[in-house]
C-alpha positions as CSV (number, residue, x, y, z in Angstrom):
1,X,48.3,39.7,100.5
2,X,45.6,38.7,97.9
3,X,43.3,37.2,100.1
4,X,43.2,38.4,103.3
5,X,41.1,36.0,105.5
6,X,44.4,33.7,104.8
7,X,46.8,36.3,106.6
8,X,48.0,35.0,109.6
9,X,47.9,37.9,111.8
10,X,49.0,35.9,115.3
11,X,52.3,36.8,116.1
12,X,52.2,33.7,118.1
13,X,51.4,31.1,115.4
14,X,54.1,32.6,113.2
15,X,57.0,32.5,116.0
16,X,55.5,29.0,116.7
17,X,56.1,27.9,113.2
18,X,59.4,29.4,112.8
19,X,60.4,27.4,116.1
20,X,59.2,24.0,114.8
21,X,59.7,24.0,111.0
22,X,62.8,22.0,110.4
23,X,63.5,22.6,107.0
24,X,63.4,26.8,105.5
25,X,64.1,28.1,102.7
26,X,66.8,30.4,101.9
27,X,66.3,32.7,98.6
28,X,69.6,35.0,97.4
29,X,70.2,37.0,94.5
30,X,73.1,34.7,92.3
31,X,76.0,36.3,90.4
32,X,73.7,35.7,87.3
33,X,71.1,38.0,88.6
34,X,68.7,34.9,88.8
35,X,67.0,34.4,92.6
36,X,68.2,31.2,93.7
37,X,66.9,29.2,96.7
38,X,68.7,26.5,99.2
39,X,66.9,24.4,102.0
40,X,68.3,24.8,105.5
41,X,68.4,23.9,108.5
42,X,68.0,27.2,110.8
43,X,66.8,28.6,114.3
44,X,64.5,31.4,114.8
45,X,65.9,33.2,117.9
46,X,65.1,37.1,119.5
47,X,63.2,37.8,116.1
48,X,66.3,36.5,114.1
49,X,66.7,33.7,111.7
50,X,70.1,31.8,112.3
51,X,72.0,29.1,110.2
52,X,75.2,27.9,110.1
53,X,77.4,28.1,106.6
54,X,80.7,27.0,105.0
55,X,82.3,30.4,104.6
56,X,83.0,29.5,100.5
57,X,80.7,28.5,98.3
58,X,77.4,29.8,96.2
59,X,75.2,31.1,99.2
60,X,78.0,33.0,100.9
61,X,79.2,34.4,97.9
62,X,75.8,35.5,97.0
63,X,74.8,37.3,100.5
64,X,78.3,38.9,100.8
65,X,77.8,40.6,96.9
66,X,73.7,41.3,98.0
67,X,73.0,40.5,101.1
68,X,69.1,41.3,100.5
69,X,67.5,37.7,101.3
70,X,64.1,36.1,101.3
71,X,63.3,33.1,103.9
72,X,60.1,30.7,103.6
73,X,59.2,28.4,106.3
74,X,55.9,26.5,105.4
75,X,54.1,23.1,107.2
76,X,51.7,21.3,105.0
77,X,48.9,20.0,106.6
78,X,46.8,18.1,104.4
79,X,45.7,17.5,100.7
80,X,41.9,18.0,100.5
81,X,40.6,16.0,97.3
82,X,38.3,17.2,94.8
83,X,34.7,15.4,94.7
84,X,32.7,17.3,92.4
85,X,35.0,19.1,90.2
86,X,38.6,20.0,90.1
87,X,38.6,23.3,91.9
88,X,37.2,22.0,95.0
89,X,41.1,20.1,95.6
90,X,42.8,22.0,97.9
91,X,46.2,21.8,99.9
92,X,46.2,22.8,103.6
93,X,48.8,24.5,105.2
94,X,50.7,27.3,107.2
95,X,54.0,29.6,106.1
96,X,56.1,32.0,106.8
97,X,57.7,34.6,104.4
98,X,60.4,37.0,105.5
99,X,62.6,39.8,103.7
100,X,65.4,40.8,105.4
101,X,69.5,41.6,105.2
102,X,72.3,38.4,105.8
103,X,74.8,39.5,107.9
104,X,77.5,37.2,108.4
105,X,78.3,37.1,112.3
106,X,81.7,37.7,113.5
107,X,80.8,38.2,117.3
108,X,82.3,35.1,119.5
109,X,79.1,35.0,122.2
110,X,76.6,35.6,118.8
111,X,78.0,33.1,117.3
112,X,77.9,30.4,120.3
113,X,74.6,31.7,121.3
114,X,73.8,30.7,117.6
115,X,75.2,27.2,117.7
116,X,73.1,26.3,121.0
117,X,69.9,27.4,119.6
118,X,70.3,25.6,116.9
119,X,71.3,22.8,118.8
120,X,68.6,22.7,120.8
121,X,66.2,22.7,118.0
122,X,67.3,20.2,116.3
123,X,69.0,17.9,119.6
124,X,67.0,19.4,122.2
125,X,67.5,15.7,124.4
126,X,71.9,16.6,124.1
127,X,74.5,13.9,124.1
128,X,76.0,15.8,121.0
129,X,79.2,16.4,123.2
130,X,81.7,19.4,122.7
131,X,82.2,21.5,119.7
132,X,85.4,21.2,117.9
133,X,87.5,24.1,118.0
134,X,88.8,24.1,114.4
135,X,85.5,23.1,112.8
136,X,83.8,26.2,114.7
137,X,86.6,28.2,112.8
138,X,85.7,27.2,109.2
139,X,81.7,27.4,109.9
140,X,80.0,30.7,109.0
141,X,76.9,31.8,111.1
142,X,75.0,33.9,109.0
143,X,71.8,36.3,110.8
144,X,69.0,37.3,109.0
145,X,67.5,40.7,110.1
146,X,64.2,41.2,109.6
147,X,62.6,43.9,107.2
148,X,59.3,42.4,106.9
149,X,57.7,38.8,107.8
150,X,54.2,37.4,107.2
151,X,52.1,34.3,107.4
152,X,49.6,32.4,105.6
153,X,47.4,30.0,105.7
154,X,44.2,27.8,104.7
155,X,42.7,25.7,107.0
156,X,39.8,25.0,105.0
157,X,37.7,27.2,106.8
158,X,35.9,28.8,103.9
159,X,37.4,30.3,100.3
């Protein structure tokens, strides 16, 4: 990292923002060679990144030929307006990069265990009721295994 008084280096904050962030990012190397990247919804669970799939389709096609992946999580704060001159604009905010592997998960209690949490992120309060047998069969849950993860961030405390 360039600047390193913007590491996050609180394993806390980044496990916090990988719980809350609704939307990440999912970046996979097409069948073009060109990086392409998909918003997702996703769970963070036991140092894992979860999310749910259709089992054809651009995404799965590109993890099962390279399933080397990036994932970026980030939550804007606020937009800090220049007074003087233009350089003193600045954007506040938190993320989250990770490198990892895509592993399509074939385990029955993985892949429930996945469901719930994501579930429970995203309709902690329930009332969803049962999940439908054959819909469970034609959804993928993919894992991401993390290689590497970091955070950043400017909270305007300084350049």
């Amino acid at each position: 990292m360039r600047k390193a008084n913007k590491e996050i280096k609180d394993i806390s904050i980044i496990e916090h923002l990988l719980r809350t962030c609704h939307v990440g990012r999912l970046g996979t190397i097409g069948k073009d060679g060109y990086p392409v990247v998909k918003p997702l919804n996703f769970a963070y669970h036991n140092g894992k990144i979860y999310f749910h799939t259709a089992l054809e389709g651009e995404k799965i096609e590109d993890i099962r030929s390279d399933n080397r992946v990036c994932f970026e999580v980030d939550l804007p704060i606020a937009y800090v307006g220049a007074v003087n001159q233009p350089c003193e604009a600045a954007y506040l905010y938190r993320s989250v990069i990770i490198k990892g592997r895509a592993v399509l998960v074939e385990n029955t209690d993985e892949r429930a265990m996945a469901f719930e949490s994501l579930m429970d992120k995203y309709q902690p309060q329930g009332g969803y009721g049962p999940y439908v047998t054959e819909k469970l069969g034609l959804t993928g849950i993919v894992r991401i295994d993390v290689e590497m993860m970091s955070g950043k961030e400017d909270l305007g405390k300084g350049v």
